[in-house]
C-alpha positions as CSV (number, residue, x, y, z in Angstrom):
1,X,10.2,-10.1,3.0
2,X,7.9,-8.2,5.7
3,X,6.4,-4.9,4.2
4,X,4.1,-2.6,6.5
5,X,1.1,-1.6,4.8
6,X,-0.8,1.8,6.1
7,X,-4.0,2.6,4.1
8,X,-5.7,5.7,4.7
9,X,-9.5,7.4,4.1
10,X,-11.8,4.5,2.1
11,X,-8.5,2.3,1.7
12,X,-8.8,1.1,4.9
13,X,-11.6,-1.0,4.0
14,X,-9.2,-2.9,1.8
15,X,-6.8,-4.1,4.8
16,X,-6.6,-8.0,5.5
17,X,-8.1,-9.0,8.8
18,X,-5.0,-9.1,10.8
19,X,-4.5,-5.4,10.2
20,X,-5.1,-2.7,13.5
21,X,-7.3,-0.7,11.2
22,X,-5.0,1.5,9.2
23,X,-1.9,-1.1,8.7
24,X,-0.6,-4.6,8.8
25,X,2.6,-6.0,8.6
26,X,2.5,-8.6,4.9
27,X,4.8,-10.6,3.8
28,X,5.5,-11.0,0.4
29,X,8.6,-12.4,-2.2
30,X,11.1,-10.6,-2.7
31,X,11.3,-8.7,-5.6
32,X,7.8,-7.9,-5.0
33,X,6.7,-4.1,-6.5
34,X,4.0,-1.7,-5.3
35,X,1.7,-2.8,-7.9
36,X,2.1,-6.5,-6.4
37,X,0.9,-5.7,-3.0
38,X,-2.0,-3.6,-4.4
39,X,-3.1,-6.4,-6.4
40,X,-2.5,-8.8,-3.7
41,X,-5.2,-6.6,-1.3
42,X,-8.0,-6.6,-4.2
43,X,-7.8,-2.8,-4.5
44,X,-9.6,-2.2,-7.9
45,X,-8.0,-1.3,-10.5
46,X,-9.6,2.1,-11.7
47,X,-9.6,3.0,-8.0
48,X,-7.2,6.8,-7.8
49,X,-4.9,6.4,-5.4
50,X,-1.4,7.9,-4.1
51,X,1.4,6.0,-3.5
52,X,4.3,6.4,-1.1
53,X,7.4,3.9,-0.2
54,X,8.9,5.2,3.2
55,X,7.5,8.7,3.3
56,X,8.4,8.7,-1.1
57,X,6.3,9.3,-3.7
58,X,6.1,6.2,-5.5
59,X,5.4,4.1,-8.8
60,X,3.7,1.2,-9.2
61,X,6.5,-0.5,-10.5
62,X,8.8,0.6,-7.8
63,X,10.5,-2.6,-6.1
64,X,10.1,-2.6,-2.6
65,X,12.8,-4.2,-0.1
66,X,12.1,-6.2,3.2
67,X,11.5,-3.3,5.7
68,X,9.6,-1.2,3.5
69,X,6.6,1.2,4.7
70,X,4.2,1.1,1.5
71,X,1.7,4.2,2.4
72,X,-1.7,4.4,0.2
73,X,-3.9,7.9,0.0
74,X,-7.2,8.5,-1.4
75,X,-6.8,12.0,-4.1
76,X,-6.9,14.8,-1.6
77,X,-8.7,17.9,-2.4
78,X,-9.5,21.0,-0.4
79,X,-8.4,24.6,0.2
């Protein structure tokens, strides 16, 4: 199954090659979960992020679906 990534902020960094920058279209198998796809892009482990499944708050344990828009966000702060 084909899952867009979009990584934001200092998760950009972590995007494969093929990637415009900010996203890249992955495939993965299915029954693949959010906390597949972060592991498969090396993001480390104690590294606070936000996750989103089309425009959702997420869990790492969600199951994503071919399709899927998988959105990660540095913790925001400000005021």
């Amino acid at each position: 199954m084909k899952i867009e990534v979009r990584l934001f902020a200092t998760l950009a960094g972590y995007l494969p090659d093929e990637g415009d920058g900010q996203s890249a279209t992955l495939e993965f198998a299915d029954g693949s979960r959010v906390r597949d796809v972060v592991r498969s892009l090396r993001i480390p482990e104690d590294m606070p992020f936000l996750t989103m499944v089309n425009g959702r708050d997420a869990a790492l344990d969600q199951p994503l679906a071919d399709g899927d828009i998988l959105s990660l966000f540095p913790p925001l702060a400000g005021g």
